[in-house]
VOBAMI-924860 format. One record per residue: residue in one letter; x, y, z of N, C-alpha, C in turn. Coordinates in steps of 0.001 Angstrom, whole numbers, padded with zeros to 6 digits, always signed. Layout:
residues N
AXYZXYZXYZ;...
This chain:
residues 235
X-180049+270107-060720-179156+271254-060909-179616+272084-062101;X-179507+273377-061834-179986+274081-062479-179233+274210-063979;X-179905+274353-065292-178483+274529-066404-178088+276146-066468;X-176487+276034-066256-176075+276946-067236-176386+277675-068590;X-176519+279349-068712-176145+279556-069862-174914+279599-070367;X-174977+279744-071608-173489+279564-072788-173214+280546-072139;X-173407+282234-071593-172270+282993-070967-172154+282510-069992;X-172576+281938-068947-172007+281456-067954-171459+280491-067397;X-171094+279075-068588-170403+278639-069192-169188+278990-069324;X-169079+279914-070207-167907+280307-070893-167192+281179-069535;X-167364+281642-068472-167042+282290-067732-166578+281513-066864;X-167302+280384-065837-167226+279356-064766-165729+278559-066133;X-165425+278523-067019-164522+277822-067661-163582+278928-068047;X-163335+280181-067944-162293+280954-068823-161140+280917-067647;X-161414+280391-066498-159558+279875-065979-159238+278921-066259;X-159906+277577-066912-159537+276504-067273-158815+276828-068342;X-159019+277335-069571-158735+278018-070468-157192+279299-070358;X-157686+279979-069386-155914+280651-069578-155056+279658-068746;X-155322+278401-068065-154335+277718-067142-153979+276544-068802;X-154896+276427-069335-154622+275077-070737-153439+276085-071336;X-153903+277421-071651-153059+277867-072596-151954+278619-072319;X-151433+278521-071106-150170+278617-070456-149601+277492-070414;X-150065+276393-069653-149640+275091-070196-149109+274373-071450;X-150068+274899-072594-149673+274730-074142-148419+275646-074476;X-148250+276820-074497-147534+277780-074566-146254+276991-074124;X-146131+276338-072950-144957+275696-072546-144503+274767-072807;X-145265+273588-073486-145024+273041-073814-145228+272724-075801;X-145858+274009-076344-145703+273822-077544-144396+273980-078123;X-143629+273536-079317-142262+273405-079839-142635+274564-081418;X-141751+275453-081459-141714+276357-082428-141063+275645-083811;X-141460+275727-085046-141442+275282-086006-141630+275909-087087;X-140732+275764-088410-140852+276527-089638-141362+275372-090696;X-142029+275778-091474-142890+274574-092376-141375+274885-093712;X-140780+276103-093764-139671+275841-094900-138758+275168-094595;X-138817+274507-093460-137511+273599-093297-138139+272058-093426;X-139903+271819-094018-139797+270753-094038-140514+270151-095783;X-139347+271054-096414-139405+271311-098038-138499+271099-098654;X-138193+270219-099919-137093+270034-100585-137285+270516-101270;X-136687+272107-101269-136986+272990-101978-136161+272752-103294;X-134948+272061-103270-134032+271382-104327-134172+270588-105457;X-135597+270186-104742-136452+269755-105871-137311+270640-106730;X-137552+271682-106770-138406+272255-107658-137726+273001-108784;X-138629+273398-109559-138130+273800-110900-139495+275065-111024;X-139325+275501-112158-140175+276595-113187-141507+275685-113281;X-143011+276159-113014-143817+275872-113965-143832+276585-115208;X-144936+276060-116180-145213+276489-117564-145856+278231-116673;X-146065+279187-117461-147050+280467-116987-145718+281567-117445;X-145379+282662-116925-144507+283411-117297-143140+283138-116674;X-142972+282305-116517-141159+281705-116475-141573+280565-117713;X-142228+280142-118130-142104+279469-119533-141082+278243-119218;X-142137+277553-117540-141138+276457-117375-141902+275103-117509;X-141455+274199-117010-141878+272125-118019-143848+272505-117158;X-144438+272290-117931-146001+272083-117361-146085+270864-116689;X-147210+270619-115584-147237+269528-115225-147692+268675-115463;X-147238+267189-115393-147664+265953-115830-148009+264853-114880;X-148535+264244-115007-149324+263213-113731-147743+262062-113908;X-146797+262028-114750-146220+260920-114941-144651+261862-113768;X-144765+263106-113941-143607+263456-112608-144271+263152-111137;X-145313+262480-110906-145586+262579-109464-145122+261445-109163;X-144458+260969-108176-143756+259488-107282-145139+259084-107071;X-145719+259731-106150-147072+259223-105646-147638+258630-106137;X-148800+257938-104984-149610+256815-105800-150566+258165-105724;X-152021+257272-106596-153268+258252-106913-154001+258408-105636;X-153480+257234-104369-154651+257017-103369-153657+258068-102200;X-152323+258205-102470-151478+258956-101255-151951+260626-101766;X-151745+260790-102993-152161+262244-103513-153578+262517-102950;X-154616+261660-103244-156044+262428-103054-156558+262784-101164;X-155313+261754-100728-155306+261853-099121-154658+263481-098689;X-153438+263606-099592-152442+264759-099225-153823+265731-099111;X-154508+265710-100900-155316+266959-101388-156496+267546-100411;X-157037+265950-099759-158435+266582-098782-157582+266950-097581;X-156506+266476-097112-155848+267025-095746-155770+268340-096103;X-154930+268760-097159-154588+270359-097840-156008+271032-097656;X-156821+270480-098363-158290+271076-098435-158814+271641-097402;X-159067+270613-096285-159310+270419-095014-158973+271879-094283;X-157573+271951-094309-156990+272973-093867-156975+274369-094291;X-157248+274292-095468-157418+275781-096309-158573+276620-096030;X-159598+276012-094889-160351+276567-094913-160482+277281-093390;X-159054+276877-092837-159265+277754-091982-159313+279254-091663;X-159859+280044-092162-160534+281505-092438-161544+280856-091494;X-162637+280394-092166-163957+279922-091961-163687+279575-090569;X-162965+278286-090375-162943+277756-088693-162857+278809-087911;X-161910+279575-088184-161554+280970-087182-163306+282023-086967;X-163708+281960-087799-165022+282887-088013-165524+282209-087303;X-165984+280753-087129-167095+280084-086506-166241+279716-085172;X-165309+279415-084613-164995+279432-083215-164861+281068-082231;X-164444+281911-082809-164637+283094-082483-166005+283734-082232;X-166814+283309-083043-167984+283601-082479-168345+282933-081549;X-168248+281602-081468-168537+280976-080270-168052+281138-078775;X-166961+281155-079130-165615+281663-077942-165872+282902-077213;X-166039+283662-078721-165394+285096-078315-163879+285928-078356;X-164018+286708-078703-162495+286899-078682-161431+288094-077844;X-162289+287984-076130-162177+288502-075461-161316+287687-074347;X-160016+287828-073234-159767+287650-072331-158914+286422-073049;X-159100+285096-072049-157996+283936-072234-158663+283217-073830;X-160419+282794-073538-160664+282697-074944-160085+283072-075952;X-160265+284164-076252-159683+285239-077722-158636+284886-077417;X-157593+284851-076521-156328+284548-076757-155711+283197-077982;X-156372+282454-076840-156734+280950-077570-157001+280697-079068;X-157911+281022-079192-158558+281146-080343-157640+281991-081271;X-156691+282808-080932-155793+283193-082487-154582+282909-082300;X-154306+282134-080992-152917+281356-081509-153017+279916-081443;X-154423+279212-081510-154492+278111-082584-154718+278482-084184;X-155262+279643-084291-155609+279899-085694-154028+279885-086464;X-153197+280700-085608-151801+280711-085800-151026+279416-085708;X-151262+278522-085274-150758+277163-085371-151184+276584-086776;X-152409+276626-086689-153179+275582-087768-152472+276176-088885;X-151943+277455-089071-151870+278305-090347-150642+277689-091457;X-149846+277108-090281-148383+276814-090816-148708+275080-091416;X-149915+274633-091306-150459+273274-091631-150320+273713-093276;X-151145+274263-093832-151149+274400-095103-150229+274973-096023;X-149603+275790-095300-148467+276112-096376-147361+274773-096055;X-147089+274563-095094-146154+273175-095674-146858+272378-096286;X-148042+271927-096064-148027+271025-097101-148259+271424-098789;X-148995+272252-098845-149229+273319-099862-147570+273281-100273;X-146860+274204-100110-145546+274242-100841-144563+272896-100963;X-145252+271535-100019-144394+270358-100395-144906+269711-101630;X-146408+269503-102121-147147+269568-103271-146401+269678-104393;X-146500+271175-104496-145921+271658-105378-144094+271684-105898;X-143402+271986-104836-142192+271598-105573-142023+270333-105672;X-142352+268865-105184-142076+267645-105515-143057+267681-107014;X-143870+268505-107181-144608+268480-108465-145662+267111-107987;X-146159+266535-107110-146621+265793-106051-148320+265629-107098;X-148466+266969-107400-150256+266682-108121-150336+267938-109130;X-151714+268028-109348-151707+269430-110359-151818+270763-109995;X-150869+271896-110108-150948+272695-109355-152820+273664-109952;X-153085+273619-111218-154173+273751-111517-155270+273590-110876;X-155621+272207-110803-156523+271285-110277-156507+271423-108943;X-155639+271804-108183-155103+271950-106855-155861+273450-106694;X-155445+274718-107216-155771+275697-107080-157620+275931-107555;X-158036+275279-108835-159501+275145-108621-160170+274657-107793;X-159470+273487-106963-160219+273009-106068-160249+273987-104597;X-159060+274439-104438-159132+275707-103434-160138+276242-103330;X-160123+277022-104398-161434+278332-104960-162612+277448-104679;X-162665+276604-104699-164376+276229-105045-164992+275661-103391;X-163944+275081-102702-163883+274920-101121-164330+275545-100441;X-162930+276801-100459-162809+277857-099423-164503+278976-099608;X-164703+279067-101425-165913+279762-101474-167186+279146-101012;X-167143+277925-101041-168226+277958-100194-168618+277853-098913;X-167096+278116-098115-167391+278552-096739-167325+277054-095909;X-167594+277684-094494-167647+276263-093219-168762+276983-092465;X-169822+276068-092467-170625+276522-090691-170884+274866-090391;X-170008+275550-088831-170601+274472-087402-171446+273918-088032;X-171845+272916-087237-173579+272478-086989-173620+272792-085611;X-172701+273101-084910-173334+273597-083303-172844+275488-083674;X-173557+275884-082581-173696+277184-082127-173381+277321-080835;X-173453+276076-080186-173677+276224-078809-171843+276005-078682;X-171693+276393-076868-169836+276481-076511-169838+275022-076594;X-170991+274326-075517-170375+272951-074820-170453+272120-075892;X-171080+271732-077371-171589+271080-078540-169994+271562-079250;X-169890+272759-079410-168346+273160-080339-167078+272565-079531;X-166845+272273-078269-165646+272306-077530-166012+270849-077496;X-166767+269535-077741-166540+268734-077980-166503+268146-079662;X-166863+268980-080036-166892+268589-081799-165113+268573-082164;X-164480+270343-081744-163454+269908-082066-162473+269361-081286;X-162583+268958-080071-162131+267305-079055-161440+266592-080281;X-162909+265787-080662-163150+264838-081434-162382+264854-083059;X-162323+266302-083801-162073+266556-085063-160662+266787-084679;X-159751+267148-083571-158274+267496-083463-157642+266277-083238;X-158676+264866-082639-157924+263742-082689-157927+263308-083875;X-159037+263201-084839-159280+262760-085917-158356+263046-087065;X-158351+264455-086828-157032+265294-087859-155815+264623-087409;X-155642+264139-086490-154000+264083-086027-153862+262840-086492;X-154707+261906-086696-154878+260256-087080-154710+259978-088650;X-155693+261016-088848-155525+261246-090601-154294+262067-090950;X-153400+262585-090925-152075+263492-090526-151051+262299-090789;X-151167+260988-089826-150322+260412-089472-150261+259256-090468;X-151223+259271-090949-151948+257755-091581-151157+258212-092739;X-151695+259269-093228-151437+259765-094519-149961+259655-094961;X-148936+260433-093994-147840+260475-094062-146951+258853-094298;X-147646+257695-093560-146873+256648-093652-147645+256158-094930;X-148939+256346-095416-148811+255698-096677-148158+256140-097729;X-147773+257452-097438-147164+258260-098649-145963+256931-098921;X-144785+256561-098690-144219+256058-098651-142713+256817-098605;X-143391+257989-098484-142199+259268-098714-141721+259866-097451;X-140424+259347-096883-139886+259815-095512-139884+260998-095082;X-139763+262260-096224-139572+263709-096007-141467+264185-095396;X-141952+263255-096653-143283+263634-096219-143567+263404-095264;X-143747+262036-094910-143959+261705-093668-143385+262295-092138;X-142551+262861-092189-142457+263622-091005-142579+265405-091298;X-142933+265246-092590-143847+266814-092378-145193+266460-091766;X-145646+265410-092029-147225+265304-091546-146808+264840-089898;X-146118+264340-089394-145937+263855-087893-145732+264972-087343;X-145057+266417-088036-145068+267502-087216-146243+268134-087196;X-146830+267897-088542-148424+268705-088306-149375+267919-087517;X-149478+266625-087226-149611+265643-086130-149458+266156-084968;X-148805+266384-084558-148001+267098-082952-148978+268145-082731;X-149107+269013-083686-149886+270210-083397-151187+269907-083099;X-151594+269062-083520-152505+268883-083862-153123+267788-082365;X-152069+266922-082150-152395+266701-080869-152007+267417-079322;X-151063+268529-079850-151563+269269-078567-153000+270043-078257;X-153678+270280-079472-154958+271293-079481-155412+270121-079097;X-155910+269002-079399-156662+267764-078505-156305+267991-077496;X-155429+267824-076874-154744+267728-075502-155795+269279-074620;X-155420+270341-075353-156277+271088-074994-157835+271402-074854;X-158450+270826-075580-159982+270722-075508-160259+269466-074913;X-159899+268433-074829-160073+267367-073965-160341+268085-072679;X-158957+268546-072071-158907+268934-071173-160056+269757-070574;X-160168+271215-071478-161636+271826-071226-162893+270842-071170;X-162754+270152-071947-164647+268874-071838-164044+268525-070194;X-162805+267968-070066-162940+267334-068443-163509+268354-067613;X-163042+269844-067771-163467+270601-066866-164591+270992-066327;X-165543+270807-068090-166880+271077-068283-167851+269970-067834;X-166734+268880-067692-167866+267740-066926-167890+268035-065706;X-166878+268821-064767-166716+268915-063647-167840+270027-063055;X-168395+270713-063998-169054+272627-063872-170154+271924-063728;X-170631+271539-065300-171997+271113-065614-171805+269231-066466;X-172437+268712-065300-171758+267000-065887-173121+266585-067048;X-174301+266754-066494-175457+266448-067406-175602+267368-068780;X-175127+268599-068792-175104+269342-070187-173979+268529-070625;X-172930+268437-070426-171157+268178-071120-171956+266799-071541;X-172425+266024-071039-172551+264466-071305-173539+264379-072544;X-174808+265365-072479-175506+265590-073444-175147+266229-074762;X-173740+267257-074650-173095+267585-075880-172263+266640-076448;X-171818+266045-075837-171066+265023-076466-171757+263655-076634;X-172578+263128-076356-173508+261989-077073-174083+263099-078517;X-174620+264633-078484-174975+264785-079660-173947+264608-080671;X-172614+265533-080229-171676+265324-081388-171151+263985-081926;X-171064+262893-081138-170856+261071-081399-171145+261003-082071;X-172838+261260-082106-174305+260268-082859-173984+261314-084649;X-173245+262432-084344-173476+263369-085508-172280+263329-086304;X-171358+263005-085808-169894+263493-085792-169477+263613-087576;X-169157+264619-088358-168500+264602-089234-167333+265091-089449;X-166444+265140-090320-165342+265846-090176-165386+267323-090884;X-164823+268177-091216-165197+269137-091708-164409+269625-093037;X-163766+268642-093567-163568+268709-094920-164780+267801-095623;X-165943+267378-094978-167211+266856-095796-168068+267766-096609;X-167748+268807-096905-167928+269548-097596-166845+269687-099105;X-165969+268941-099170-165354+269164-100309-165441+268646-101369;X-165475+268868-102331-166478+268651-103781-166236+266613-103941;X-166758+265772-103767-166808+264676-104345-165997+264122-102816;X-166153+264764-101773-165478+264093-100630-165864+262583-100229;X-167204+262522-100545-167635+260729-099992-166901+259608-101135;X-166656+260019-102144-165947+258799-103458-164640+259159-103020;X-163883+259920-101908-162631+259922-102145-161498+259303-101121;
């Protein structure tokens, strides 16, 4: 059998794609990240409200639940970048482009809840928190694939992974509020699996010897994509 190109690929698959994301659409659950904030807990920082500075001795947390929260936070902050590098791949034309900016719009509400639960539990340093932002987000995200069928199994693989680390995180916290802020960002997180799974099944169905060959590369390669964050392997 002859191979497919990536446009014709992406074409023989863009009804799989508006039928996933009608499907998702129906079954995704609408959600506000300020309702999963004790906002009752926060106070003034030190800066121009001249409120208590922060101290490592107000955080409940252990050091190993915080540095989990920080690379999940991390992780997520960089979605600018993800959006740049799936859009090009995608495209952002027809059911694709659809796709592609109302997961960007899903993922978005990941970081500000956890981002604003951080901070008013006073959870870590909002400093240290915000340098580490800057130094992340500036240096950007690229793929290691370019290709559709190599990207649509990478993030398969990285939306289960996120949803595992999501979940993990939340029960070690030991913190109930937390923990089902992360089970809702969990959810999201396993419906977008739910959705690219689905596309790889389809893509085994189009082209079975390319799909089988993108996904043994991404296995043998597989990283996550907060491996880029400053001191990520000691953490």
């Amino acid at each position: 059998m002859k191979e497919l190109t990536q446009e014709q690929m992406l074409l023989e698959l863009e009804p799989v794609v508006e039928r996933e994301l009608e499907r998702h659409l129906k079954v995704a659950k609408e959600w506000f990240p300020h309702e999963y904030v004790p906002w009752s807990q926060g106070r003034n920082y030190d800066g121009i409200f001249e409120g208590e500075p922060w101290t490592q001795e107000q955080s409940a947390m252990s050091p190993t639940a915080r540095t989990a929260l920080v690379v999940n936070l991390l992780t997520e902050d960089n979605l600018p970048s993800y959006h740049r590098e799936i859009s090009s791949t995608f495209g952002r034309d027809g059911a694709w482009g659809t796709w592609v900016d109302r997961w960007t719009a899903e993922e978005g509400r990941h970081g500000i809840a956890i981002r604003d639960y951080l901070l008013v539990t006073r959870a870590v340093d909002p400093v240290q928190l915000e340098r580490e932002r800057m130094i992340h987000m500036g240096g950007g995200f690229d793929q290691d694939y370019d290709e559709m069928l190599r990207s649509v199994a990478y993030v398969s693989f990285q939306e289960l992974a996120t949803r595992i680390s999501h979940r993990n995180t939340g029960k070690f916290t030991q913190d109930p509020y937390c923990e089902q802020m992360l089970a809702r960002i969990a959810q999201d997180e396993n419906l977008h699996m739910v959705f690219y799974r689905n596309l790889m099944g389809a893509a085994l169905d189009v082209a079975p010897t390319q799909t089988l060959q993108a996904i043994r590369d991404v296995v043998t390669n597989f990283q996550m994509p907060g491996h880029t964050i400053q001191d990520f392997g000691r953490r």
